[in-house]
C-alpha positions as CSV (number, residue, x, y, z in Angstrom):
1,X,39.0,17.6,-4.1
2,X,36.3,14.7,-5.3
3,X,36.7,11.7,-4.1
4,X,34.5,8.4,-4.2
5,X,32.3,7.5,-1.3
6,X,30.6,4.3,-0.8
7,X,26.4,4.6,-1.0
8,X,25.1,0.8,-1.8
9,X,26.0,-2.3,-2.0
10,X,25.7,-4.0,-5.6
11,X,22.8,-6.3,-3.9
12,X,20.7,-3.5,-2.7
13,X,19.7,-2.6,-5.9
14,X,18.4,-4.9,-8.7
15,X,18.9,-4.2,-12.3
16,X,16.0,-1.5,-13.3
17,X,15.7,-0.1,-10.0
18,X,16.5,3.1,-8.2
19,X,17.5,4.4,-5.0
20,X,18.1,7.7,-3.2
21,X,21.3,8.3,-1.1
22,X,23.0,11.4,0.4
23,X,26.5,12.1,0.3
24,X,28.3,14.8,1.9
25,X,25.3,16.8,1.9
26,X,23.5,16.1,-1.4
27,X,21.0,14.1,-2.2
28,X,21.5,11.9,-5.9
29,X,19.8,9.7,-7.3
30,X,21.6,6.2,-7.7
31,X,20.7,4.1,-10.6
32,X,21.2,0.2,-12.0
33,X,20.4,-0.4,-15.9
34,X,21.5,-3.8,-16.7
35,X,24.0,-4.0,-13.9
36,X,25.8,-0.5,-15.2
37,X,25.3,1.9,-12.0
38,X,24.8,5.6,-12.9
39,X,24.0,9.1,-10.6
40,X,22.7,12.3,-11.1
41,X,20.8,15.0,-8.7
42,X,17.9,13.8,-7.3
43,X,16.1,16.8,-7.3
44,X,14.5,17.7,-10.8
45,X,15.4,20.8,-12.4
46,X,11.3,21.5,-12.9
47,X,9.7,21.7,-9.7
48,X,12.2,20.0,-6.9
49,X,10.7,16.1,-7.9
50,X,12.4,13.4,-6.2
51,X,13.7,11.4,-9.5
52,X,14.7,8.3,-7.8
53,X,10.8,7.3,-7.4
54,X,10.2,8.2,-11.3
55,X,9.7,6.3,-13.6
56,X,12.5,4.6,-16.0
57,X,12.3,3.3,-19.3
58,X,15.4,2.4,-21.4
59,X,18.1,5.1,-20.5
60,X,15.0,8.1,-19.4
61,X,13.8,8.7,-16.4
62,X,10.4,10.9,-16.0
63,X,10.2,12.6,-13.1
64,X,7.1,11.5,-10.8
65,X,5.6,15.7,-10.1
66,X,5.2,17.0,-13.8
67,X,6.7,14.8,-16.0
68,X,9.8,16.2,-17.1
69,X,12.1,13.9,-18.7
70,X,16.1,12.9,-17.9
71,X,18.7,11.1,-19.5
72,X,19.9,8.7,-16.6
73,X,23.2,8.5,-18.1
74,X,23.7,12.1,-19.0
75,X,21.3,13.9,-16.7
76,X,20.1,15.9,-19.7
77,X,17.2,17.2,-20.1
78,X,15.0,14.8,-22.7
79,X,11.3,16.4,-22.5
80,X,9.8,19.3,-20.6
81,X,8.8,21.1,-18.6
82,X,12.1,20.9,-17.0
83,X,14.6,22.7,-19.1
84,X,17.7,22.8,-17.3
85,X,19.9,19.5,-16.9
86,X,20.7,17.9,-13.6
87,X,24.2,17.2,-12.6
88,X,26.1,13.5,-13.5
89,X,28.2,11.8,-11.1
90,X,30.8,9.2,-11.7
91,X,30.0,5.7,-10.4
92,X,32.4,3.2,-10.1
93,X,32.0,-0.2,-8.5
94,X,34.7,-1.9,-6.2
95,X,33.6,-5.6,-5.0
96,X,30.1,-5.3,-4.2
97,X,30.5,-1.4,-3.3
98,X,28.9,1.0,-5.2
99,X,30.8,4.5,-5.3
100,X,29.6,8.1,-6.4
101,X,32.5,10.7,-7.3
102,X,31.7,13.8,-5.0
């Protein structure tokens, strides 16, 4: 059964900015647009990127390797070469703890 386990506090990650954190065995991406905290797989669907150090603008994320293009709130694809979607995770914040639904 999921459940939501703490991986940041709110501090530790400014508005715009990404971090990587495992949980229970995977590692997902963990992301803050405008103080709204989102997660998805961290690895891309392309090549294995790590999409936490990719670059984000708006709501996409590109992946750092090839270029292949995410949907930070969806984890759809938005742009090759990746053409498989990565998976979303539900974030919820409590205080100043930031939760992933695994």
């Amino acid at each position: 059964m999921a459940q939501f386990v703490k991986v940041a506090s709110a501090s530790e990650l400014a508005p715009g900015a990404a971090k990587q954190v495992e949980v229970n065995g995977k590692t997902i991406a963990l992301f803050n647009l405008d103080g709204n905290y989102y997660a998805i797989d961290n690895t891309c669907t392309h090549r294995g990127g790590p999409l936490a150090e990719g670059f984000i603008e708006g709501e996409s994320l590109t992946c750092p390797w090839h270029g292949a293009q995410f949907n930070i709130k969806t984890g759809d694809v938005v742009g090759p070469p990746a053409a498989k979607s990565v998976t979303k995770y539900n974030v919820r914040v409590q205080g100043d703890d930031v939760e992933v639904e695994v």
